[in-house]
C-alpha positions as CSV (number, residue, x, y, z in Angstrom):
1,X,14.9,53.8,2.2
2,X,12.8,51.0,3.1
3,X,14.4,48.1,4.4
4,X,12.9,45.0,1.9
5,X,10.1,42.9,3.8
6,X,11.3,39.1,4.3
7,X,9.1,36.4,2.8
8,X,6.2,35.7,4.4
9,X,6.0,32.3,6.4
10,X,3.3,30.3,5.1
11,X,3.1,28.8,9.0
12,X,2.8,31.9,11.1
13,X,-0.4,32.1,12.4
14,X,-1.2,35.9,11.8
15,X,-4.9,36.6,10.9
16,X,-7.5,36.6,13.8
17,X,-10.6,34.5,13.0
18,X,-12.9,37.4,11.4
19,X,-10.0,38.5,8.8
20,X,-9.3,34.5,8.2
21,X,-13.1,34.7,7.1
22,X,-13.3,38.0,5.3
23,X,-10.4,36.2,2.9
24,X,-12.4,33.0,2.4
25,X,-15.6,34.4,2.3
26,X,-17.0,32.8,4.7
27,X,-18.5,33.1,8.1
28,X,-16.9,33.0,11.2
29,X,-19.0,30.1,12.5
30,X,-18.1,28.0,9.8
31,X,-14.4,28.1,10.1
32,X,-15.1,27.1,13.8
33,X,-17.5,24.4,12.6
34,X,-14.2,23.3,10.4
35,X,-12.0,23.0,14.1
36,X,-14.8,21.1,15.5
37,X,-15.1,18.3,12.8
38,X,-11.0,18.2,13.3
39,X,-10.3,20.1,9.7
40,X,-8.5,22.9,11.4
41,X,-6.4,23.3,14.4
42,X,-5.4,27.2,14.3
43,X,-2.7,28.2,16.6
44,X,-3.8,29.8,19.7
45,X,-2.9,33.2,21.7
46,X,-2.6,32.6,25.6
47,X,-5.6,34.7,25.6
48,X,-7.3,31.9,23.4
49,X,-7.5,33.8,20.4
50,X,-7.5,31.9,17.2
51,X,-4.5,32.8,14.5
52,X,-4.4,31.5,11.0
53,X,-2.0,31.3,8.7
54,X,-1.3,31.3,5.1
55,X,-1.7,27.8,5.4
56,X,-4.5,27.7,6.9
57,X,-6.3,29.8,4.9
58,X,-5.2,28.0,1.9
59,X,-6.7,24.8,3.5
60,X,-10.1,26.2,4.3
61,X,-10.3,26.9,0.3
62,X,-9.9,23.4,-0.4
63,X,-12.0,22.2,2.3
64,X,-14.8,25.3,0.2
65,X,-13.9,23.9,-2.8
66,X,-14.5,19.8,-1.9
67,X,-17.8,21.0,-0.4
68,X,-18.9,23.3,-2.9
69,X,-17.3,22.4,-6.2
70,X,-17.1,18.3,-5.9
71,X,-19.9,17.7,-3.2
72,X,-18.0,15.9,-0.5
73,X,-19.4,16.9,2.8
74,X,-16.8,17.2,5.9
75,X,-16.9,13.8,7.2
76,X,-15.3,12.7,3.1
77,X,-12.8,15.6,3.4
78,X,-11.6,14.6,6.9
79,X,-10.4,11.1,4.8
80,X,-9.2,12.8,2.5
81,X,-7.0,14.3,4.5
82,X,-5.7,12.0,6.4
83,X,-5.1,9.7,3.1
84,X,-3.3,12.7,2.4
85,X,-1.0,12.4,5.3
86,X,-0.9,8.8,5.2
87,X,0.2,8.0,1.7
88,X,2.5,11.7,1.3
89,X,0.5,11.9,-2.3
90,X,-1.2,15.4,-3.5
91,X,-4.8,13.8,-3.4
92,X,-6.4,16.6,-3.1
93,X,-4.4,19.0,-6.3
94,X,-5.1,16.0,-8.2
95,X,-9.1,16.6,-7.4
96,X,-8.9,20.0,-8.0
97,X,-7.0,19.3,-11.4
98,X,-9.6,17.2,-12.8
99,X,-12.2,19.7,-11.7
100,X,-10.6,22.8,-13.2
101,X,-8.5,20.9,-16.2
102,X,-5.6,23.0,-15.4
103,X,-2.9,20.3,-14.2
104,X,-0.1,19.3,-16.2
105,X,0.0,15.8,-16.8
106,X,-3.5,15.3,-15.6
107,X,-5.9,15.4,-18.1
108,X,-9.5,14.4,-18.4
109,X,-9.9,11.4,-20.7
110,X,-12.0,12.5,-23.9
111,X,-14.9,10.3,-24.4
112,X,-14.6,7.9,-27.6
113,X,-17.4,9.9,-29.6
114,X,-17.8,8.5,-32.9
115,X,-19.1,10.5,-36.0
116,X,-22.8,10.0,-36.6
117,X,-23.0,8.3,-40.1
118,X,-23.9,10.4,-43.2
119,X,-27.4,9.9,-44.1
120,X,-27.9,7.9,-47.2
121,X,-30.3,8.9,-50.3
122,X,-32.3,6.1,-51.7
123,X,-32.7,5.9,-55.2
124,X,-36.8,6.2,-55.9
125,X,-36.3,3.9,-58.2
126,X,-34.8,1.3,-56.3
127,X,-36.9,2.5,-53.0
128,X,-40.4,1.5,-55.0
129,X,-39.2,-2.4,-55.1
């Protein structure tokens, strides 16, 4: 029998750089492009091999999902970020909450949409005066 796996750590760096990409569909270059503008910092082998973790993985899918879903180019996400880290608050669920509508407790507010009115008949009798 097979012993039972432990739980995964979400911080253990495990997945090389082209296996990190295949799972965020993306392309190697951009993940790097994501280190360079300071988005990322994967840990490093002492043969200087990148490994990413859960973690990080789930990090480069927000940082796909500001760029592609809410139009905020890297320069915005690296604020939002660090806001992020700053002020301890989920910033960046709450964006993907209002985007997708699936948050508890965070709902879009419904614009105040009032009825047309009901067209009225004129009498041709009182229309011809």
């Amino acid at each position: 029998m097979a012993s039972p796996r432990p739980d995964r750590d979400p911080e253990r760096p495990v997945y090389v750089i082209s296996v990190a990409a295949t799972l965020v569909s993306a392309h190697p270059r951009t993940l790097r492009i994501y280190e360079d503008e300071g988005l990322l910092c994967p840990a490093r082998t002492p043969t200087n091999i990148r490994l990413y973790s859960e973690n990080d993985i789930r990090r480069i899918l927000w940082i796909r999902h500001l760029t592609r879903e809410r139009g905020v180019n890297l320069a915005g996400i690296r604020i939002l970020f660090e806001l992020e880290e700053r002020l301890g608050a989920r910033i960046l669920e709450a964006l993907y909450a209002e985007g997708t509508g699936d948050a508890e407790g965070i709902r879009r507010p419904k614009p105040d949409v009032k009825p047309a009115p009901e067209p009225t008949t004129l009498d041709r009798s009182t229309a011809d005066r």
